[in-house]
C-alpha positions as CSV (number, residue, x, y, z in Angstrom):
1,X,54.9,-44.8,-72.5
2,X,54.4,-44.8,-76.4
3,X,55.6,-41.6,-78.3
4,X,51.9,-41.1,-79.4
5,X,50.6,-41.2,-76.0
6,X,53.1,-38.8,-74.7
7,X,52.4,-36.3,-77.7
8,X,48.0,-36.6,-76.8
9,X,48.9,-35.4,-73.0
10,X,51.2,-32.9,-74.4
11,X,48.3,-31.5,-76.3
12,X,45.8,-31.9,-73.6
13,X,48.1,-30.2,-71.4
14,X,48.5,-27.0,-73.7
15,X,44.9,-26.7,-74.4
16,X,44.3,-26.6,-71.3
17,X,46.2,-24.2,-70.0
18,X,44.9,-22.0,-72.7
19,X,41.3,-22.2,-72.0
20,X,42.6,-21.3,-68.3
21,X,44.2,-17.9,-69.5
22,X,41.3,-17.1,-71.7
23,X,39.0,-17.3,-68.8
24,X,41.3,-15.6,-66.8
25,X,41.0,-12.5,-69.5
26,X,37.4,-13.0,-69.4
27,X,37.1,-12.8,-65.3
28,X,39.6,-9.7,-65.4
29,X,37.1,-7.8,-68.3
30,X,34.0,-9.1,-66.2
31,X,35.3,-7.5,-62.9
32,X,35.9,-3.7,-64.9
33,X,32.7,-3.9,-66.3
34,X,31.3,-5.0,-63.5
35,X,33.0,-1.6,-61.2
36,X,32.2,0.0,-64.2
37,X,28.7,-0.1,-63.7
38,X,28.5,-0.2,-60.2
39,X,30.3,3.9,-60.2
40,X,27.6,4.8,-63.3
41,X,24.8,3.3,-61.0
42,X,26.0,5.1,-57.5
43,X,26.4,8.4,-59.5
44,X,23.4,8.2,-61.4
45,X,21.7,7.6,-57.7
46,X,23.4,10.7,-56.3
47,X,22.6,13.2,-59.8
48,X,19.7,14.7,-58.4
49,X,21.7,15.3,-55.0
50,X,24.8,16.3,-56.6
51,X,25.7,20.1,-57.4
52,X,27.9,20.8,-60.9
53,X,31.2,20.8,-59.1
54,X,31.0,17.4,-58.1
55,X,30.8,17.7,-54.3
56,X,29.1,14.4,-53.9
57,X,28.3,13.2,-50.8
58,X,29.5,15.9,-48.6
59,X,27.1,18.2,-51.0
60,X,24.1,16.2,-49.3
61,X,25.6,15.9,-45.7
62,X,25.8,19.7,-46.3
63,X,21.8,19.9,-47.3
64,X,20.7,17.1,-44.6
65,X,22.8,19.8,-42.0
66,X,20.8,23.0,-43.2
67,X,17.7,21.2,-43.2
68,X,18.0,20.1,-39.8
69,X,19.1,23.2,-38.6
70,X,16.2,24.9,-39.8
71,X,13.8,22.2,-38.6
72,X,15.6,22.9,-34.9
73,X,14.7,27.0,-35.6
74,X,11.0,26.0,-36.9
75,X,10.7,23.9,-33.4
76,X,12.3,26.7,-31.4
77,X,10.1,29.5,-32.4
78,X,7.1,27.1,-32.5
79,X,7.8,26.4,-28.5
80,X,8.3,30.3,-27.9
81,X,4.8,30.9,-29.2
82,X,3.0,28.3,-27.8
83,X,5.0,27.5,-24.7
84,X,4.3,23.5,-25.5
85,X,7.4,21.5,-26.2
86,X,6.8,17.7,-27.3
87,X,9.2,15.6,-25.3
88,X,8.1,12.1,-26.6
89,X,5.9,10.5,-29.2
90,X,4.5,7.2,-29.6
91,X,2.6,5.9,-32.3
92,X,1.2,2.4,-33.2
93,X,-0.9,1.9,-36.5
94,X,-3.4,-0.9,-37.0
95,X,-5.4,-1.9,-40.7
96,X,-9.2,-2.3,-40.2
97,X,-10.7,-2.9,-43.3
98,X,-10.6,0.2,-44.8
99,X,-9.7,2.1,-42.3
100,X,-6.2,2.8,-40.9
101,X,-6.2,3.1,-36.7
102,X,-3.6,5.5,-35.1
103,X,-3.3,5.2,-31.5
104,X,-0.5,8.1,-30.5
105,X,1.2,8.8,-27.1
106,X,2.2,12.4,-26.4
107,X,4.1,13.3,-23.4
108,X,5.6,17.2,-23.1
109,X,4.9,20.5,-21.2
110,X,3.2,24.0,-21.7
111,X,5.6,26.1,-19.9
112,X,5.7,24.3,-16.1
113,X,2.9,22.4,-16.7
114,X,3.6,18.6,-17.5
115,X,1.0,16.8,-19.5
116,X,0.1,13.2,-21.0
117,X,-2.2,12.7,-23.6
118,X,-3.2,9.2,-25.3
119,X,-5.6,9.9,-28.5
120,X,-6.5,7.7,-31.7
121,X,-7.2,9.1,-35.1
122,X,-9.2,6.8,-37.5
123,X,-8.5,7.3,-41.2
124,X,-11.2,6.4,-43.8
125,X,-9.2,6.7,-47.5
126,X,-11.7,5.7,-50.9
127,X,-11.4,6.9,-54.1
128,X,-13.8,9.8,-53.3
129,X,-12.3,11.2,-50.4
130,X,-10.4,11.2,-47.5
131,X,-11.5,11.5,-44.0
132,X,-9.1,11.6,-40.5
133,X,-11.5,12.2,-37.3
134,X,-10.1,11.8,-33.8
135,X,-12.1,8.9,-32.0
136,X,-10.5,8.9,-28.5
137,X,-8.6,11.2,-26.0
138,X,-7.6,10.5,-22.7
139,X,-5.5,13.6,-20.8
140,X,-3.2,13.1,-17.6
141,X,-2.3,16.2,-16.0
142,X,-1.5,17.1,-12.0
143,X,-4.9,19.4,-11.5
144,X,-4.7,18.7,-7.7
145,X,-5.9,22.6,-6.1
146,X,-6.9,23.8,-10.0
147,X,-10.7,23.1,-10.5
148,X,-10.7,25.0,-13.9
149,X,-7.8,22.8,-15.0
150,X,-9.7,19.8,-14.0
151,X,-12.6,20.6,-15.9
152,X,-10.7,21.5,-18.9
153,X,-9.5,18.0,-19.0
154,X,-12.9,16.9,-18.7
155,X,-13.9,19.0,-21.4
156,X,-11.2,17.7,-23.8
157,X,-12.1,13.8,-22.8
158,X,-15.7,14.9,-23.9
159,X,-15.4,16.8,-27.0
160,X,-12.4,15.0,-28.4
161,X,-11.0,19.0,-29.1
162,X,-7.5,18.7,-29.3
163,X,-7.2,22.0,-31.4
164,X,-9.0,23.2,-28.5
165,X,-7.0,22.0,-25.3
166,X,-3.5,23.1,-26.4
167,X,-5.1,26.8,-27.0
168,X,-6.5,27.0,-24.1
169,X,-3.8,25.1,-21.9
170,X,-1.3,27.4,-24.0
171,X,-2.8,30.5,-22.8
172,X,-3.8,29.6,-19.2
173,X,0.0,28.2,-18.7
174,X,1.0,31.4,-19.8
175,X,-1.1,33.3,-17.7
176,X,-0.2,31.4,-14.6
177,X,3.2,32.3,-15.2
178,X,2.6,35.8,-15.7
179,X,1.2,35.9,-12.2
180,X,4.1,34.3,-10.8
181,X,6.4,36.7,-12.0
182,X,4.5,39.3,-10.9
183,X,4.2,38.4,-7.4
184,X,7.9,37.4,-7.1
185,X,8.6,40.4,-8.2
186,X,6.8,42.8,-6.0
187,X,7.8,40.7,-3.1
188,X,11.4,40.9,-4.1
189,X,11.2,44.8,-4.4
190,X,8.8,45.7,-1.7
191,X,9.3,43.7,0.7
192,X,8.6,45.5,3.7
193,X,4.8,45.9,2.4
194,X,4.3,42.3,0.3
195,X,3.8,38.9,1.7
196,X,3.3,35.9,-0.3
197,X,2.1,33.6,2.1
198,X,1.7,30.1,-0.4
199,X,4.8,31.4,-2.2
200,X,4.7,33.1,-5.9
201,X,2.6,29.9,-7.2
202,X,-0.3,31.2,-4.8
203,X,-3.1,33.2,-5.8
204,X,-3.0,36.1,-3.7
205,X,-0.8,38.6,-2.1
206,X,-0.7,40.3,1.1
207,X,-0.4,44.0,1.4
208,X,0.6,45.5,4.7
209,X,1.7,49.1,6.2
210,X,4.6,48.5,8.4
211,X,3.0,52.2,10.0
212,X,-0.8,50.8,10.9
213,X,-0.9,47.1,12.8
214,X,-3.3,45.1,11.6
215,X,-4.2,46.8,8.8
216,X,-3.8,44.5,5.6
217,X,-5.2,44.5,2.2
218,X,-5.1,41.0,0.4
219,X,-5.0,40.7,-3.8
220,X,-6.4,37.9,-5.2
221,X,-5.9,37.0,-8.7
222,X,-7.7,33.8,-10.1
223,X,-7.1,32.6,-13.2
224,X,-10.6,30.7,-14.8
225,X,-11.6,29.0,-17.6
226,X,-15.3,29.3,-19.0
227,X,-17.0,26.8,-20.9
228,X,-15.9,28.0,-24.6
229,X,-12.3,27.5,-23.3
230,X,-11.3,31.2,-23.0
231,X,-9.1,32.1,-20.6
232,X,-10.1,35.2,-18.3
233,X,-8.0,36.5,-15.5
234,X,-10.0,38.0,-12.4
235,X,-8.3,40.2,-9.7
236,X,-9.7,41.5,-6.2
237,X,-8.5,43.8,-3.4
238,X,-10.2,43.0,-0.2
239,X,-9.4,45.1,2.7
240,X,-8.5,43.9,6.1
241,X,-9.0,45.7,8.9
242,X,-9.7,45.1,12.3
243,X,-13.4,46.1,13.8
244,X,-12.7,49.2,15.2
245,X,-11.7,50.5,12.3
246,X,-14.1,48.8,10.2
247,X,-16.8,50.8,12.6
248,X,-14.9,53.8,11.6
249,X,-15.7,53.9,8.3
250,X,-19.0,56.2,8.2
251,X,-18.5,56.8,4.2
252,X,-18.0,53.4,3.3
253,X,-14.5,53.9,1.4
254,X,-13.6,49.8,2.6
255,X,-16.9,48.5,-0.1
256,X,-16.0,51.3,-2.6
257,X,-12.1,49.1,-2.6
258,X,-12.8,46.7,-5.1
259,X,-14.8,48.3,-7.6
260,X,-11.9,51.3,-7.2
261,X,-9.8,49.0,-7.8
262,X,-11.3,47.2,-11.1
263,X,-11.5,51.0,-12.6
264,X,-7.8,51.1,-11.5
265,X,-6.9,48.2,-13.4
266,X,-8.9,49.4,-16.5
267,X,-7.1,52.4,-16.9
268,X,-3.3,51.5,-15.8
269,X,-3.1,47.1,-16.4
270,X,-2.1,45.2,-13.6
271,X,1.4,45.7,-12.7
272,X,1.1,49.7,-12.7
273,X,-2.4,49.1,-10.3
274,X,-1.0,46.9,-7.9
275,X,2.3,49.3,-7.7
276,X,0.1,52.2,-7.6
277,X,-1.8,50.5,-4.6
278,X,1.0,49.6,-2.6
279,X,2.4,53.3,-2.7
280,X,-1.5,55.0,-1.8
281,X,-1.6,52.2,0.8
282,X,1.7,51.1,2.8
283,X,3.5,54.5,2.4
284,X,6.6,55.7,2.9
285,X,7.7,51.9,4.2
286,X,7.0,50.4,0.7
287,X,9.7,52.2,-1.0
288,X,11.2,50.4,-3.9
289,X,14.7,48.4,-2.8
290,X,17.6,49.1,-5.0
């Protein structure tokens, strides 16, 4: 090999390995601006969440955790009010035209009482206003033995009232389990006098004195819903007595019973009355267990 061709390869060789470290610099100062920006970016993204002594994430893990804790109060209280508690929720939306098509799913309780309920909301959005009406509702509920229940649904199905059927399911639910509190607890504490004979879910009571056979009065309490959707609770006392003594009654005290009894209820509520009526009635037997 010629001393001139040696000398060209020398100087290939150099240059070369020069333009290799420059790039080399260049890839190094590329990769530090590059981290450079990518911190000012994440920061910049995280200001608004960021408090002055740079807590940085664990600042908004902190928020997230308070705001979720408050949502889980919000939802707490809400369910103590109302009794209904949400367990699931479905929703599927469709685009028609200009409208927007909800269909939702809704599946929860109201105190014991399970419910379903399928409904679509139909949202019409122009520049001059905004309209959301509820176009269908369809309720599944266990209204086997509860003919105002049924016809609430129907009611719902008919008027599309959602508003409607969680105010008035609300406060029937709640009523219902006012009764059966009340009932479980007089037969717990008088028990020699009360008989529940369909249990505390039952609708009446039977009141006997241990003293006079055969001698029985029975409370019934319904719980009915009208057609405006208010609730109205209606209590009875019907006596029950056999016929002699029936024929013994020349002043008619047995029909004056229930309208006695509705003044009763007037002036004391229902709890003091039904007490009040046990002790008049079943006597000495009906005092209170310990």
């Amino acid at each position: 090999m010629s001393k001139d061709i040696a000398e060209r390869c020398e100087d290939a060789i150099s240059s070369l390995m020069q333009e290799i470290a420059t790039l080399k610099g260049e890839y190094k100062e590329n990769q530090r601006e590059i981290a450079l920006l990518s911190e000012t970016s994440i920061k910049n993204s995280l200001g608004p969440f960021q408090k002055d002594n740079g807590e940085g994430i664990t600042t908004i893990t902190k928020n997230v955790n308070t705001q979720l804790a408050h949502g889980e109060k919000e939802m707490k209280f809400f369910i103590e009010v109302s009794g209904i508690e949400i367990l699931q929720h479905f929703k599927k939306t469709e685009q028609k035209n200009e409208k927007v098509v909800h269909s939702h799913k809704l599946m929860g309780r109201c105190h014991f009482l399970p419910f379903e309920l399928t409904f679509v909301t139909t949202e019409i959005q122009s520049e001059a206003c905004w309209m959301c009406d509820v176009t269908q509702v369809n309720v599944h509920m266990d209204c086997k033995g509860k003919p105002d229940l049924t016809k609430l649904v129907e009611r719902t199905e008919a008027t599309m009232s959602l508003q409607g059927f969680f105010r008035t399911l609300s406060k029937y639910a709640e009523w219902c389990e006012f009764r059966m509190k009340t009932f479980a607890h007089f037969e717990e504490h008088y028990s020699a006098a009360v008989t529940l004979p369909h249990g505390s879910s039952g609708n009446y009571m039977v009141l006997a004195n241990p003293e006079v056979p055969q001698c029985e009065m029975i409370l019934v309490w319904e719980i009915t819903i009208n057609e405006r959707g208010a609730v109205i609770p209606i209590l009875d006392l019907l006596p029950k007595l056999p016929e002699e003594a029936i024929a013994l009654d020349k002043s008619g005290v047995l029909e004056d019973t229930a309208p006695a009894f509705k003044n009763l209820l007037q002036v004391f509520g229902i709890q003091s009355s039904i007490e009040k009526i046990i002790h008049s009635f079943c006597l000495e037997k009906a005092t209170r267990s310990p």
